[in-house]
C-alpha positions in Angstrom: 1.5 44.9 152.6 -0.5 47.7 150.6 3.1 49.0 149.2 4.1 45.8 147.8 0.6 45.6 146.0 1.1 48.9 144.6 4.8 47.8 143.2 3.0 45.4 141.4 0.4 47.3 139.6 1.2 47.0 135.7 3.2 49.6 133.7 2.0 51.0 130.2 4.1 50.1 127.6 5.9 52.4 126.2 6.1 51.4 122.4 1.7 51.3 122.7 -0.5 54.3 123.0 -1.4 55.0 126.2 -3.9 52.9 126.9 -5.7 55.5 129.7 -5.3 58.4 127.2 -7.0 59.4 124.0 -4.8 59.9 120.8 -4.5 63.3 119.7 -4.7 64.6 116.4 -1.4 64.6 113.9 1.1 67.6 114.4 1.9 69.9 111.2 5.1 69.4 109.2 8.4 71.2 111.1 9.8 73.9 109.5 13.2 73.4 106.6 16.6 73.2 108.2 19.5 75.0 107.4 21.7 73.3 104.4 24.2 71.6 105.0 28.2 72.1 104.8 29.4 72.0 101.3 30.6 68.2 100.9 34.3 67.2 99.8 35.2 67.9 96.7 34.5 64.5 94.2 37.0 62.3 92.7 38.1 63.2 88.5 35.4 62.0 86.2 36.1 59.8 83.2 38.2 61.9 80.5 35.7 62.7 78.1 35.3 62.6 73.9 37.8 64.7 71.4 36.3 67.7 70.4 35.6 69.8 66.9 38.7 70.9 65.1 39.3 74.5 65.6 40.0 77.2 63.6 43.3 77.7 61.7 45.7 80.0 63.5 47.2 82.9 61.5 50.8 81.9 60.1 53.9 81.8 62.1 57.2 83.8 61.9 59.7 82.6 59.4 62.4 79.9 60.8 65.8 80.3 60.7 67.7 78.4 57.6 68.7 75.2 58.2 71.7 73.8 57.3 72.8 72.2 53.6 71.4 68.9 53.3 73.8 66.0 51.5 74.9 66.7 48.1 72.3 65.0 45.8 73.4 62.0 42.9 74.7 63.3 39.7 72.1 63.7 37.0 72.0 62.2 33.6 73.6 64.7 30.6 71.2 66.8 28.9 69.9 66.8 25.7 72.5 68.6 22.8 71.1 72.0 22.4 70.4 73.7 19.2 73.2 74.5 17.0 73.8 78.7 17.3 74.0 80.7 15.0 76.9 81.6 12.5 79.2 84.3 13.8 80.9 87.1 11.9 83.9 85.9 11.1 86.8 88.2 12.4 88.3 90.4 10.0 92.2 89.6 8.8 94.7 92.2 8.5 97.0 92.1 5.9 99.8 93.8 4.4 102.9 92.8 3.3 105.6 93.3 0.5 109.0 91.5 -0.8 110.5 92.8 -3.9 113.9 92.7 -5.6 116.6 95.1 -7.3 117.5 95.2 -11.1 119.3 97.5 -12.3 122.7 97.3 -11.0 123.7 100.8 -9.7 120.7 103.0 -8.4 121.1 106.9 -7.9 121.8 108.5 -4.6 119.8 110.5 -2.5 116.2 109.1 -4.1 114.3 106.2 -3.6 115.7 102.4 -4.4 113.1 101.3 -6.6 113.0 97.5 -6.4 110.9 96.7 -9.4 111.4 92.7 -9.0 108.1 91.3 -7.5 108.4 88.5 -5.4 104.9 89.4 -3.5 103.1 92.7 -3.4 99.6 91.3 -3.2 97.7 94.1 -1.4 100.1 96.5 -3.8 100.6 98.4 -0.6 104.7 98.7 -2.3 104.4 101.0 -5.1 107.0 100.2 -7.6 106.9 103.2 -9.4 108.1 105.7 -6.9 110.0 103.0 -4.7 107.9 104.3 -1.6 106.0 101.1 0.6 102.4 103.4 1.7 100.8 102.4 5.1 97.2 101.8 4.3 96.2 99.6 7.9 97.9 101.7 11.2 100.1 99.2 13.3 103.4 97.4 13.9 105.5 96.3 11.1 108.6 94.9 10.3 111.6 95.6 7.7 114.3 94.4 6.6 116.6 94.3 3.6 119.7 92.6 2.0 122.0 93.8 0.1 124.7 92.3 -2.4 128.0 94.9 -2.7 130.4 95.4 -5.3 132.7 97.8 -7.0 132.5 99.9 -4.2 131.5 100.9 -1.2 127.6 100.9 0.0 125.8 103.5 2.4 122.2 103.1 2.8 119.2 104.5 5.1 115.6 103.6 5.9 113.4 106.1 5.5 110.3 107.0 7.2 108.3 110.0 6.4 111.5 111.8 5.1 113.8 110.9 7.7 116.2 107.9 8.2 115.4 105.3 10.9 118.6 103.6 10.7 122.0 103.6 8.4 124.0 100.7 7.1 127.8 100.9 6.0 129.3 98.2 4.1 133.1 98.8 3.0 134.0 97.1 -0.6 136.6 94.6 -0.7 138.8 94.2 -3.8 137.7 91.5 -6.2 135.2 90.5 -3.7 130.6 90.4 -3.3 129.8 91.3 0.0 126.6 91.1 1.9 125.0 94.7 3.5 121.5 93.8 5.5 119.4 95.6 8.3 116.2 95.5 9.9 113.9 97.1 12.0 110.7 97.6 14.0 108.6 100.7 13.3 105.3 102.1 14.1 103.2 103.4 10.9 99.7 105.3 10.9 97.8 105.2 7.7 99.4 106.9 5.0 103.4 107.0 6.2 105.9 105.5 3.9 108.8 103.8 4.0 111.7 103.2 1.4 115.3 103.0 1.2 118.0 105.2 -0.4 121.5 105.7 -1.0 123.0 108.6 0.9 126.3 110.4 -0.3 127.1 111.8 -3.8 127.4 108.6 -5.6 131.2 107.7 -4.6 129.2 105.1 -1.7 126.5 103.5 -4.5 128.0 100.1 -4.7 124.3 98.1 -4.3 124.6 95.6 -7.0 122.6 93.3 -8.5 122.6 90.6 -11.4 120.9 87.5 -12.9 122.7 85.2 -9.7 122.9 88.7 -7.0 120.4 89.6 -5.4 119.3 92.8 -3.9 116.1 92.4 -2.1 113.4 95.0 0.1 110.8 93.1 2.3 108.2 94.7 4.9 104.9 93.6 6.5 102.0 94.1 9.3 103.3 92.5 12.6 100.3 93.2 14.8 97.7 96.4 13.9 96.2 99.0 16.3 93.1 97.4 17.8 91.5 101.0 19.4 
């Protein structure tokens, strides 16, 4: 039938130009697009080189102190050092008298005057007037011993025309006897000190021969310092 030749009539082919039309000339380019959406962000690259040392930084706030560290290993001794100089040597105080009686019976209410030297070396004892002369201020001691006979013995110390201390000794018939005393004073420069016999002469019994003695001593315990 006419429809069934009409089914058969053949179809262009798509893919070909037409083959019952003329090609037409090439259209112009289109116009940009919009961009796109921002993409994902990309994975960490490869770490890259060290850089340039930078500048020094101003200097830091001091630390607190740490503690002590251990104690270090003994050193070696030092050297000897130079031998000082020569001091001044200190300066030695000295005064100091022992003397002895000689005649037998010496008068009352004056001086003894012990003219037997047994050591007067700084003649600070003055045998003449029986009078010992403080020349260095200080602390001294005296003392004295006396040998009694025919009669009774009385006797001061004397300092700067008073007595200090008294000694009684009472005579014993056909008999020596012994009278002694001692003392501590202080003395400034230019007191004296001697001994007497007080009373009117009946109490002058201090003896004194070639085997009695009679005997005076003093001397500079410590002296003043200031």
């Amino acid at each position: 039938s006419t429809t069934e030749v009409a089914a058969q009539d053949p179809q262009p082919d798509p893919k070909t130009p037409c083959a019952n039309w003329m090609g037409g000339a090439p259209g112009y380019p289109g116009h940009n697009g919009l961009p796109g959406r921002d993409g994902k962000d990309g994975k960490d690259g490869l770490k890259g080189e060290k850089g340039e040392q930078g500048l020094q930084g101003s200097k830091g706030d001091q630390g607190a102190m740490g503690s002590a560290g251990p104690e270090g290993p003994r050193g070696f001794p030092g050297q000897p050092g130079l031998k000082g100089d020569k001091g001044e040597g200190a300066y030695v105080y000295r005064s100091a008298f022992s003397v002895g009686l000689t005649e037998r019976a010496p008068h009352p209410n004056v001086p003894i005057r012990f003219s037997k030297i047994f050591y007067n070396e700084q003649n600070h004892y003055d045998t003449s007037t029986g009078k010992f002369l403080c020349s260095i201020p200080g602390t001294y001691y005296f003392a004295y011993h006396l040998t009694v006979y025919m009669s009774d013995v009385k006797v001061s110390l004397y300092k700067k025309d008073k007595a200090v201390i008294f000694t009684y000794d009472q005579f014993q018939t056909n008999n020596i006897d012994q009278a002694s005393g001692s003392v501590l004073l202080h003395l400034s420069s230019g007191d004296e000190v001697w001994l007497q016999v007080y009373g009117e002469g009946e109490n002058n019994g201090v003896y004194a021969d070639n085997i009695n003695d009679s005997t005076f001593m003093g001397f500079l315990l410590y002296p003043d310092m200031d």
